[in-house]
N, C-alpha and C positions, 0 to 999 in steps of 0.2 A: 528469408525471414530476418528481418533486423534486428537490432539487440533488445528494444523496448518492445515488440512483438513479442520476441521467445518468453520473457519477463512476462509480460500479460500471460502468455499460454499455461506459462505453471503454475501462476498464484493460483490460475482457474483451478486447476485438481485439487484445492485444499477447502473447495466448498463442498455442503452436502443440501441434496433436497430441502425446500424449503424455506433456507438458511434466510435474515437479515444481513445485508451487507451494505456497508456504505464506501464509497469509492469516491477518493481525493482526485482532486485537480489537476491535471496533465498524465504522464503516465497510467497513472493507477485505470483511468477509465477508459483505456483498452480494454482491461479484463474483461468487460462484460462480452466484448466479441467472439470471446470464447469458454460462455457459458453454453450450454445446452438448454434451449427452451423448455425441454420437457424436465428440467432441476426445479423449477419453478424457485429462482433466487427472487426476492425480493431488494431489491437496492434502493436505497435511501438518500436524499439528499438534504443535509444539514437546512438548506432555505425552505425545506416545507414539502415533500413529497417521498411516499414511500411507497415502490411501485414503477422504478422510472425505466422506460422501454429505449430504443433506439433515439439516435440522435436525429435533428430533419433540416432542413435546408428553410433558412427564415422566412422564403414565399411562401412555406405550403404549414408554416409552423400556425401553431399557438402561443400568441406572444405574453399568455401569462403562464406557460409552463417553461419552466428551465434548470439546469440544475445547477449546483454552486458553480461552477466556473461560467452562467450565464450563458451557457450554449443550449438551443434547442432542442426540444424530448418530447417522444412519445411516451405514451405511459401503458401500462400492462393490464387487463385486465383484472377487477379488485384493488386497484392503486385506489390511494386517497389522497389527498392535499392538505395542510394544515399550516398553522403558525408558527413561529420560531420557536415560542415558547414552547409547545407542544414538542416540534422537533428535540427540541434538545432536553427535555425529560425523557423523551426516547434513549439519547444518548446517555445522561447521566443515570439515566436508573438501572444501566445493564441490560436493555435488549436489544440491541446489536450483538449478532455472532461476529463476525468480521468488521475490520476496519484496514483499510488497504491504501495506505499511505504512501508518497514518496518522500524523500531524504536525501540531507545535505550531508549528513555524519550519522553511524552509531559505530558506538563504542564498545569494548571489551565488555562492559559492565550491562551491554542491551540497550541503552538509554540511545536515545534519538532527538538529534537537530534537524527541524527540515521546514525554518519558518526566518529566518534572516539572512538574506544573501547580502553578504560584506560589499560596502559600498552602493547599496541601492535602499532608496526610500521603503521602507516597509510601514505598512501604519500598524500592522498587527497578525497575529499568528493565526485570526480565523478562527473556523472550529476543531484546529489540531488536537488544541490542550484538553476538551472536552473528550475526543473522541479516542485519544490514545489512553485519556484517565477514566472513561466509562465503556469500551468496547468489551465482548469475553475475549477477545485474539486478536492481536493488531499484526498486523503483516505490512515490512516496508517493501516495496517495492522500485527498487531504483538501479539505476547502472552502475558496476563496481568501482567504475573511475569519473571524474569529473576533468576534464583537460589535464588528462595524464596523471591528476591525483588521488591519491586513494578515498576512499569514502567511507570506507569501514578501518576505525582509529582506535588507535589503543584512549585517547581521551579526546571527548569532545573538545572545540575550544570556539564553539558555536554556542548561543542560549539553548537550551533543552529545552525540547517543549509539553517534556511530564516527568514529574521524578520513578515513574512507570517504567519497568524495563516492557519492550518489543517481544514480541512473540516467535517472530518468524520474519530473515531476510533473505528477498529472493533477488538475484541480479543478472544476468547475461550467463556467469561462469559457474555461480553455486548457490547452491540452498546452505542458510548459516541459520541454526537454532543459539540463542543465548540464552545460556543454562549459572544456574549458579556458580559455578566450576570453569564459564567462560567460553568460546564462542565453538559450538560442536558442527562442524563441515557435516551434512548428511547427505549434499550430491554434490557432484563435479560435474562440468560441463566436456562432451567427449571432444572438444577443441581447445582443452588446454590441459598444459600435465600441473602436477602438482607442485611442483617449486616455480614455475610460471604464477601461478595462483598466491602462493605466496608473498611475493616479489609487487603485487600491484595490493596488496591488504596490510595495513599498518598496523595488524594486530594481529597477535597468537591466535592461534587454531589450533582446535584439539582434533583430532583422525581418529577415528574410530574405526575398527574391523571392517566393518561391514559397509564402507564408503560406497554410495550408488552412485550411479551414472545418471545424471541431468538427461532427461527426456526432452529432446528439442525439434 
């Protein structure tokens, strides 16, 4: 299992029957591969669809279904289709359970960059700012390093894309909750020790007793 598999595999255990979930662009929408059909998640897509099933291959697609990142979808039964506008009252009004995001940085303080990569044309952040400032639970989802650098900073120095702190970051090596009190480790992955861990995160970690073992 590669490192953005194990990643997808754990965010899945943080849903419950039912749930609204919307799943960002690259990473993040592995997750759904390891949901359980019988959870019956709903997933959302910021362009107009809540309900979104397996991805398809564009001969056998529906070329007006698709989900943000414009890759092909089936859809679930009970989905429905709608407009932007609609979409994103969905978002802004607080019903989305989840929002599962990936990211360039967060920081000690929870806040998250993960909408302008230095040096590359960006025209805009998308539906980031909405959905990290109207989800109940954002969860980032991303690799602890990027070309050997850490990802999780003691200060962004990337644009934030909510004055919102993150809920929950999940990566290759740990699950990190940021808490008022600053970033609390609540697993470890069982292929790295703890000052290894350290050594690639540019931020304090607090340890707790009762430190789990990362399920991989």
């Amino acid at each position: 299992m590669n490192p953005k598999e194990r990643i997808a595999k754990r965010v899945a255990k943080e849903f419950k029957p039912g749930n609204i979930v919307n799943l960002g662009i690259g990473l993040p929408t592995l997750v759904a591969n390891y949901v359980p059909k019988e959870m019956n998640i709903f997933f959302h897509g910021e362009n107009g669809v809540l309900g979104i099933g397996s991805e398809v291959i564009e001969e056998i697609s529906n070329p007006y279904l698709t989900n943000a990142g414009g890759r092909f979808i089936t859809t679930v039964p009970g989905a429905m289709t709608f407009d932007t506008a609609f979409s994103f009252a969905l978002i802004r009004g607080g019903h989305l359970d989840y929002t599962v995001l990936g990211g360039l940085q967060v920081d000690e303080e929870g806040h998250l960059a993960n909408w302008m990569v230095p040096g590359k044309l960006i025209p805009g952040m998308g539906g980031a700012m909405d959905l990290v400032t109207g989800a109940k639970k954002v969860i980032i989802a991303m690799t602890h390093t990027a070309k050997g650098k850490p990802k999780i900073v003691k200060k962004c120095n990337l644009p934030l894309t909510s004055s919102r702190k993150v809920d929950l970051i999940v990566t290759e090596y740990a699950v990190i909750e940021p808490t008022d009190e600053g970033l609390v480790l609540k697993e470890i992955a069982p292929d790295i020790t703890l000052d290894e861990l350290k050594e690639i995160t540019n931020a304090s970690l607090i340890i707790p007793e009762d430190l789990k073992i990362m399920e991989i």
